[in-house]
N, CA, C and O atoms as a Maestro MAE file, in Angstrom:
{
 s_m_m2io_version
 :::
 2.0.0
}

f_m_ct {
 s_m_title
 :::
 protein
 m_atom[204] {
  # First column is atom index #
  i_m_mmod_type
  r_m_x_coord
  r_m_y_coord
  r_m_z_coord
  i_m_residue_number
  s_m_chain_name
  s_m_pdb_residue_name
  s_m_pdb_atom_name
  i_m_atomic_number
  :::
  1 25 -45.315 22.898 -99.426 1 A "UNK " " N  " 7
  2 3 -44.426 23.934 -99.923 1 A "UNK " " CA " 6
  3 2 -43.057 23.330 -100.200 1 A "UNK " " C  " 6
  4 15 -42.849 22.394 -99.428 1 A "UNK " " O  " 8
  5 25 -42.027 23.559 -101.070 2 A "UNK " " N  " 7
  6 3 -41.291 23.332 -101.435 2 A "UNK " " CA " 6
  7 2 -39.894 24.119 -101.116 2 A "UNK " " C  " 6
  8 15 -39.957 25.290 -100.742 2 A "UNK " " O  " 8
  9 25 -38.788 23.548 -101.246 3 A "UNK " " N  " 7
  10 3 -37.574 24.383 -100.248 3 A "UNK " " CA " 6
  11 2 -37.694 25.946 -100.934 3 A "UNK " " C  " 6
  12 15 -37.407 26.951 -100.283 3 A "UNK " " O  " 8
  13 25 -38.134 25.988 -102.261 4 A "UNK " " N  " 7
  14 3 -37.635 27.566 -103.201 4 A "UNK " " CA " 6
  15 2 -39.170 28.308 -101.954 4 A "UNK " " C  " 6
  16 15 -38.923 29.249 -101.199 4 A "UNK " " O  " 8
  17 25 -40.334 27.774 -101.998 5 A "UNK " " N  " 7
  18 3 -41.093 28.969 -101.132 5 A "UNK " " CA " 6
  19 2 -40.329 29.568 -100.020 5 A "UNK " " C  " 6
  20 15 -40.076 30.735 -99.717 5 A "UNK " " O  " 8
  21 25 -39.961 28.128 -99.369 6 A "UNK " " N  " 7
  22 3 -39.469 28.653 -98.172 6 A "UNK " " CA " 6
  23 2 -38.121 29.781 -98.063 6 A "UNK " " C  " 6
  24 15 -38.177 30.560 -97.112 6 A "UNK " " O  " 8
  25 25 -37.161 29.867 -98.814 7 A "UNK " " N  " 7
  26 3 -35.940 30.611 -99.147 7 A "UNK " " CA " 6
  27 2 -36.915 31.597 -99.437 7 A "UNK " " C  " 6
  28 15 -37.199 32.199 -98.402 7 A "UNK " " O  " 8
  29 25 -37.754 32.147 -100.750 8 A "UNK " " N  " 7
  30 3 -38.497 32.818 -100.811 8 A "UNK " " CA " 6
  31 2 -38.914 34.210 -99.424 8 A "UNK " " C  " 6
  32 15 -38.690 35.364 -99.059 8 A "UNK " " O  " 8
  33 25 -39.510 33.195 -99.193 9 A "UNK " " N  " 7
  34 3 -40.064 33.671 -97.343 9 A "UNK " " CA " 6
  35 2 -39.374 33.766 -96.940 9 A "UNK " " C  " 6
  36 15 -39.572 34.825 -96.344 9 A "UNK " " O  " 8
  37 25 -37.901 33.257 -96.542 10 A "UNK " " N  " 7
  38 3 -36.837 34.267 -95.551 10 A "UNK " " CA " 6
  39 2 -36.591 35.524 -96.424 10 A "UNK " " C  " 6
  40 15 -37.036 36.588 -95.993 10 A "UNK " " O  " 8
  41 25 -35.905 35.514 -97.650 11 A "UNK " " N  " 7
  42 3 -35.779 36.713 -98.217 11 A "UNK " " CA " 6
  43 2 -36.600 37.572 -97.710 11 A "UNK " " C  " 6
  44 15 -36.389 38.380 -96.806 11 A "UNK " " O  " 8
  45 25 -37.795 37.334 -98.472 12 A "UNK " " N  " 7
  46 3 -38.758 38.971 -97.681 12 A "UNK " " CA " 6
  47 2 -38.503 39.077 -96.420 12 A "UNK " " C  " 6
  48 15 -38.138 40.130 -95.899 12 A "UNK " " O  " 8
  49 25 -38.641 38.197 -95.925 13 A "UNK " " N  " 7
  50 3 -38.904 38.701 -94.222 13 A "UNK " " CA " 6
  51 2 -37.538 39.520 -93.875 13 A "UNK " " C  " 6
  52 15 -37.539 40.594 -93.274 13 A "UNK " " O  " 8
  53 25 -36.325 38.821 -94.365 14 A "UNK " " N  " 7
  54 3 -35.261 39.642 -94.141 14 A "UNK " " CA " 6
  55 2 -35.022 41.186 -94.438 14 A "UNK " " C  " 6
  56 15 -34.549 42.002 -93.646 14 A "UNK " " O  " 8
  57 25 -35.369 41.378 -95.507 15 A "UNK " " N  " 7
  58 3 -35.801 42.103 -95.926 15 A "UNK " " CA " 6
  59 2 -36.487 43.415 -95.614 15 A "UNK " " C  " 6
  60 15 -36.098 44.567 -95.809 15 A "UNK " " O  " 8
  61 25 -37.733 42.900 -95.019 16 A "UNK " " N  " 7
  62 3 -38.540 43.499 -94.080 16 A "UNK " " CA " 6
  63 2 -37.974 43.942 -92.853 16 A "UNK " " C  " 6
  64 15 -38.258 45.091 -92.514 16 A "UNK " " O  " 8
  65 25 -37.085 43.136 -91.974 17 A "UNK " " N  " 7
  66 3 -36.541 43.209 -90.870 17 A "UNK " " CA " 6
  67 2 -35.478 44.184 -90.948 17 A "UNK " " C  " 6
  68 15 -35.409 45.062 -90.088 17 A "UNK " " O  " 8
  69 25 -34.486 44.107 -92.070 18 A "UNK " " N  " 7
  70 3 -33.769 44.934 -92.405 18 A "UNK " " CA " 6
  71 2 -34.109 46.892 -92.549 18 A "UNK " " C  " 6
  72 15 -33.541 47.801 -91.944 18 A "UNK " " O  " 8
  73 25 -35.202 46.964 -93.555 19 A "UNK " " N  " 7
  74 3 -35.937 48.116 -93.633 19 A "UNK " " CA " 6
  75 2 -36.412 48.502 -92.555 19 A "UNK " " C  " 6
  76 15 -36.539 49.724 -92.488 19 A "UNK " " O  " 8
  77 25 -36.910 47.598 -91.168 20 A "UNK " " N  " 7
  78 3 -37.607 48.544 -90.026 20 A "UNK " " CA " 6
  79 2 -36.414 48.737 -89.244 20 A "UNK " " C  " 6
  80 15 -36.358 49.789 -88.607 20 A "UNK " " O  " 8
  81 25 -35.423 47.911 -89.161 21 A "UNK " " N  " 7
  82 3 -34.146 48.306 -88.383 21 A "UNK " " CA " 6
  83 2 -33.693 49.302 -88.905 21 A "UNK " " C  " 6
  84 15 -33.210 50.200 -88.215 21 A "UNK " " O  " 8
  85 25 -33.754 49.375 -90.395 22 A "UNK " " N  " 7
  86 3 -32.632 50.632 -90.301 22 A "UNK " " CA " 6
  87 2 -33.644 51.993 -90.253 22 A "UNK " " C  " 6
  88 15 -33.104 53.097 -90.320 22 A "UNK " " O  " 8
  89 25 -35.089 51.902 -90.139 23 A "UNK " " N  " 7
  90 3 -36.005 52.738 -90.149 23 A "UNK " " CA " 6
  91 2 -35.871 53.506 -88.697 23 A "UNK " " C  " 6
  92 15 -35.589 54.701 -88.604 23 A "UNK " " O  " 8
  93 25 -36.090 52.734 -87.706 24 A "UNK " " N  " 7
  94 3 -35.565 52.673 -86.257 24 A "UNK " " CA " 6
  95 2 -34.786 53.024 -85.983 24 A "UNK " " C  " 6
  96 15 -34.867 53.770 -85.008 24 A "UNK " " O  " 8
  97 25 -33.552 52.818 -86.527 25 A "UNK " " N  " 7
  98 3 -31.847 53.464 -85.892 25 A "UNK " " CA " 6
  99 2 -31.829 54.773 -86.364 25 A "UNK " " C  " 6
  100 15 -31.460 55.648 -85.581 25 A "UNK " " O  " 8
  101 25 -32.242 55.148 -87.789 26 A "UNK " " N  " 7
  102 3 -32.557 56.773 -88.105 26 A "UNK " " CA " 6
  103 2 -33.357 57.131 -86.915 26 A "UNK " " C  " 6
  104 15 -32.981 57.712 -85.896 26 A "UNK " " O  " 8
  105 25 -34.624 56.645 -87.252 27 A "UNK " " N  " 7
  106 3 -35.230 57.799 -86.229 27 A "UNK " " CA " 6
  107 2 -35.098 57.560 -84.811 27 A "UNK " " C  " 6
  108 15 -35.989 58.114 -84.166 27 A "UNK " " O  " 8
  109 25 -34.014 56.711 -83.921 28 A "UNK " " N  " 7
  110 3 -33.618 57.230 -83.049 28 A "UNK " " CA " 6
  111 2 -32.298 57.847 -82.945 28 A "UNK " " C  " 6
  112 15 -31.699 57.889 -81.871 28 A "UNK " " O  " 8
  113 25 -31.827 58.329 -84.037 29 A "UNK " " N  " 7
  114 3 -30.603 58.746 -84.284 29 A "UNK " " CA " 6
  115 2 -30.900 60.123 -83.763 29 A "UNK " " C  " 6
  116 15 -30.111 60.750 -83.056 29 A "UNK " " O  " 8
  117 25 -32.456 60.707 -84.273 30 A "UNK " " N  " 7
  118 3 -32.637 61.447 -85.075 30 A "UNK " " CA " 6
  119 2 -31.946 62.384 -86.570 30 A "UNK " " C  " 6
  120 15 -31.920 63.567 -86.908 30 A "UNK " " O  " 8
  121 25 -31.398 60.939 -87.215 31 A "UNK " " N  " 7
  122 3 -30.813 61.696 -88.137 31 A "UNK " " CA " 6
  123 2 -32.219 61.853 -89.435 31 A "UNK " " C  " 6
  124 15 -31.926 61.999 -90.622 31 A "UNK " " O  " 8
  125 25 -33.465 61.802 -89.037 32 A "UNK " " N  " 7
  126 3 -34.739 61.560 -90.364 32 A "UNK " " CA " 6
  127 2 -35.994 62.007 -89.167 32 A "UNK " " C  " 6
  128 15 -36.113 61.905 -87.946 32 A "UNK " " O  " 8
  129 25 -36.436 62.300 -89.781 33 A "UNK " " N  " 7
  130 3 -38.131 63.107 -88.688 33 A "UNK " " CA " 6
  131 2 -39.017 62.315 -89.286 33 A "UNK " " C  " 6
  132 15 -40.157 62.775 -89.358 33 A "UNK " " O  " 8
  133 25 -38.809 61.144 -89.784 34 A "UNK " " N  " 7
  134 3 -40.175 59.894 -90.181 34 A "UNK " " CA " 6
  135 2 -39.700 59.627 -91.613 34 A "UNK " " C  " 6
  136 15 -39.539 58.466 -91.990 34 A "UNK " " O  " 8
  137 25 -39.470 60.680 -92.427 35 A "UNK " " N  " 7
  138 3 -39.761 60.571 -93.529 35 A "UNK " " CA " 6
  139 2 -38.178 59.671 -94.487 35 A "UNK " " C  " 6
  140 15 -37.302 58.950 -94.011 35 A "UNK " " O  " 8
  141 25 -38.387 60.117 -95.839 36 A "UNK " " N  " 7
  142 3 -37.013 58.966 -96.252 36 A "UNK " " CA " 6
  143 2 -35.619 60.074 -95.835 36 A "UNK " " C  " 6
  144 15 -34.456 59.728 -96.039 36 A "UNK " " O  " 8
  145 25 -35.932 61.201 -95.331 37 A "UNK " " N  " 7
  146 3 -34.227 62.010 -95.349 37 A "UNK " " CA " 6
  147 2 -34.165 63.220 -95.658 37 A "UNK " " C  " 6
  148 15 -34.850 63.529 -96.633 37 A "UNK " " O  " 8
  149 25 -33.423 64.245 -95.040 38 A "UNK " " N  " 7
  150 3 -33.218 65.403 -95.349 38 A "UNK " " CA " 6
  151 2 -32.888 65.719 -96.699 38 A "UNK " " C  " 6
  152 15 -33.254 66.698 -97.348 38 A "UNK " " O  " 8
  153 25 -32.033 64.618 -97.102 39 A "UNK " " N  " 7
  154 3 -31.808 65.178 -98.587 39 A "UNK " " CA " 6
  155 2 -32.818 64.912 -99.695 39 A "UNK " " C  " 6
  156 15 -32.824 65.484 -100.785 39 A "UNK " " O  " 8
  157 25 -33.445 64.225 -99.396 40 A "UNK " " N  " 7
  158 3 -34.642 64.426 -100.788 40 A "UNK " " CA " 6
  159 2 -35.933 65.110 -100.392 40 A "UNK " " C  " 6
  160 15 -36.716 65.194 -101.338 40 A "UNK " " O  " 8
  161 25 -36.336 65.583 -99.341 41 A "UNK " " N  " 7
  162 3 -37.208 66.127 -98.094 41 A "UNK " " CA " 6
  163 2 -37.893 67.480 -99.271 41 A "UNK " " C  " 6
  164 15 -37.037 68.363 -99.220 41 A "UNK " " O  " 8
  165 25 -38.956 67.915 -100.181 42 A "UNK " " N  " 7
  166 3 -38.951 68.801 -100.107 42 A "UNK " " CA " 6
  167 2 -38.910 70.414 -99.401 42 A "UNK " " C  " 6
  168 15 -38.620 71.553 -99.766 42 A "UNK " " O  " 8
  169 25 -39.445 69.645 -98.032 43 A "UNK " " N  " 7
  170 3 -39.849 71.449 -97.128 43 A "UNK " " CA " 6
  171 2 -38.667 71.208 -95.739 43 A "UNK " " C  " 6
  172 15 -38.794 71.508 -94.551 43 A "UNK " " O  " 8
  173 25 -37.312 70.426 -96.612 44 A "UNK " " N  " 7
  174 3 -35.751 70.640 -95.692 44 A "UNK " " CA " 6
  175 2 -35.671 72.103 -95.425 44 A "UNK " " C  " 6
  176 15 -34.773 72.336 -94.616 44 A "UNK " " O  " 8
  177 25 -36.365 73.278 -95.869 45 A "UNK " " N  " 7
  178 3 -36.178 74.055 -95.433 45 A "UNK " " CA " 6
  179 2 -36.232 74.987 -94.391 45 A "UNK " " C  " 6
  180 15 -35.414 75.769 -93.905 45 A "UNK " " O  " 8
  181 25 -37.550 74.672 -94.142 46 A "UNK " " N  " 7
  182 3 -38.366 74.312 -93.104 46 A "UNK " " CA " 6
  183 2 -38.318 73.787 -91.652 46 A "UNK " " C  " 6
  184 15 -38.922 74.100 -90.626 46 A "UNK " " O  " 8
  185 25 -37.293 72.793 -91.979 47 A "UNK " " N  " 7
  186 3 -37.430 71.324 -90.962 47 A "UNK " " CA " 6
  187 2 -37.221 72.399 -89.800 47 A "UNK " " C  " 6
  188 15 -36.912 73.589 -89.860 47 A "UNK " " O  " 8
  189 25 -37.496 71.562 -88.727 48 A "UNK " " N  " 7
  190 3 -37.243 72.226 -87.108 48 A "UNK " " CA " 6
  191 2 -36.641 71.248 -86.624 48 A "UNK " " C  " 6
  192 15 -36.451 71.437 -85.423 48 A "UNK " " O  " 8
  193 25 -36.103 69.935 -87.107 49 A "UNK " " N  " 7
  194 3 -35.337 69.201 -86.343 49 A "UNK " " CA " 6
  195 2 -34.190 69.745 -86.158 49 A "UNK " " C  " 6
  196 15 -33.735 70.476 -87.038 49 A "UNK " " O  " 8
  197 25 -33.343 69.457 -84.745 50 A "UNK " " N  " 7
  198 3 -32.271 69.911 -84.471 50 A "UNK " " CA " 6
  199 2 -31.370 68.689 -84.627 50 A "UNK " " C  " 6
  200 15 -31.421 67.530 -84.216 50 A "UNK " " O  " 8
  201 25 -30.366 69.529 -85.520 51 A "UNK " " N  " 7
  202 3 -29.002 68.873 -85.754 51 A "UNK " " CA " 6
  203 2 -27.947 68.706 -84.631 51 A "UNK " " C  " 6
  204 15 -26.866 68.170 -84.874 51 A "UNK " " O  " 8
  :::
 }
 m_bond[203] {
  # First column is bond index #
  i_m_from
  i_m_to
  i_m_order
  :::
  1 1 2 1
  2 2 3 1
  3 3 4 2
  4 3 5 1
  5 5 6 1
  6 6 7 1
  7 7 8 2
  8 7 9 1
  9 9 10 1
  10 10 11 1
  11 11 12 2
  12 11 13 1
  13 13 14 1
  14 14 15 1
  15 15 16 2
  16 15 17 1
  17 17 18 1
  18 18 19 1
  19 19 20 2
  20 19 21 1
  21 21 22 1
  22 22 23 1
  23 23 24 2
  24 23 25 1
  25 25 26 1
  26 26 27 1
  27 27 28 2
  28 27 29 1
  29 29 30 1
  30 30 31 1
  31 31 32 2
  32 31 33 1
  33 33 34 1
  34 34 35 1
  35 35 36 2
  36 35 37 1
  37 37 38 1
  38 38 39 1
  39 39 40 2
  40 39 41 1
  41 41 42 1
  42 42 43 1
  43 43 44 2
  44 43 45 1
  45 45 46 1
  46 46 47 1
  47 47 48 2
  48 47 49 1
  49 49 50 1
  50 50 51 1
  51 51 52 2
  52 51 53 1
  53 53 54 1
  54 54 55 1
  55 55 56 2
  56 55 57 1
  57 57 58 1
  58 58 59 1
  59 59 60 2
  60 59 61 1
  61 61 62 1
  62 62 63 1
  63 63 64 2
  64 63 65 1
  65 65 66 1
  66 66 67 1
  67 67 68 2
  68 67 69 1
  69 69 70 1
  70 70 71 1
  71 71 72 2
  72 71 73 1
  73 73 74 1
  74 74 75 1
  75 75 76 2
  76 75 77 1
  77 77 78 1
  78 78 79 1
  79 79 80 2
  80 79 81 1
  81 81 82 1
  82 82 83 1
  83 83 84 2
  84 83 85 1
  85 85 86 1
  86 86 87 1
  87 87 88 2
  88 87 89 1
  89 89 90 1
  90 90 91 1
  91 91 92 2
  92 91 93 1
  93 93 94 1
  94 94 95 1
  95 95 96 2
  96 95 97 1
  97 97 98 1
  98 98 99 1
  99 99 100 2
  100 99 101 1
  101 101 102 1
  102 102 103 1
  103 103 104 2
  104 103 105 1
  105 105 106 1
  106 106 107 1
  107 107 108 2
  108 107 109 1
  109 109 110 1
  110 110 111 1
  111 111 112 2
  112 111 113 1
  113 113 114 1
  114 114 115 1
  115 115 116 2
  116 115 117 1
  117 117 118 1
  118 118 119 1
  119 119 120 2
  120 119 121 1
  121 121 122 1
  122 122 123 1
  123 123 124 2
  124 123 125 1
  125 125 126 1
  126 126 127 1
  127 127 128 2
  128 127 129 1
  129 129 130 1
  130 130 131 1
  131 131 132 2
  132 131 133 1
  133 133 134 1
  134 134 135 1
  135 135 136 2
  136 135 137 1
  137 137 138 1
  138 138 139 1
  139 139 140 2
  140 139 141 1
  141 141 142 1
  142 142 143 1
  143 143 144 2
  144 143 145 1
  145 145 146 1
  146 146 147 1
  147 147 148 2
  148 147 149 1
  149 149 150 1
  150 150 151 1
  151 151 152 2
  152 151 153 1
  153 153 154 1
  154 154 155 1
  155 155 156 2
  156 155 157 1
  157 157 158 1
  158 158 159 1
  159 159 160 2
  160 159 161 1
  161 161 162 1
  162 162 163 1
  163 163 164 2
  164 163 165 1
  165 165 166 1
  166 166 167 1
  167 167 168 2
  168 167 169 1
  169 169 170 1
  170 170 171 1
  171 171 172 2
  172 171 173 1
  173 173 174 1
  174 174 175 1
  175 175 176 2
  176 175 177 1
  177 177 178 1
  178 178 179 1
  179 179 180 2
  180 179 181 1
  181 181 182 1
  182 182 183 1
  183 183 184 2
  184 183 185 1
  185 185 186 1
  186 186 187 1
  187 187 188 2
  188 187 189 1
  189 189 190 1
  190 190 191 1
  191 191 192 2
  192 191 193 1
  193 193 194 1
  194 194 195 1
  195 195 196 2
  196 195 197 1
  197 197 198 1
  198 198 199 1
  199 199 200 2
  200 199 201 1
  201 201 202 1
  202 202 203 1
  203 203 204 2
  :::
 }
}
């Protein structure tokens, strides 16, 4: 493999690491009930999470 795979491969992984961290800090925020967010949420109307 060559140095560009390897840069390659950190990117994603960073990447990756980035998206579950900030996946994680929402939902122990509880500011998100799994999904991407209250504001694009169709059945926000609904929700039973407490604010």
């Amino acid at each position: 493999m060559k140095l560009l795979d390897y840069v390659i491969l950190a990117l994603v992984a960073l990447v990756l690491f980035l998206v579950i961290r900030r996946r994680a800090k929402r939902k122990a925020s509880g500011a998100a009930c799994g999904c991407g967010g209250c504001d694009g949420c169709s059945v926000r109307d609904k929700c039973t999470e407490q604010k």
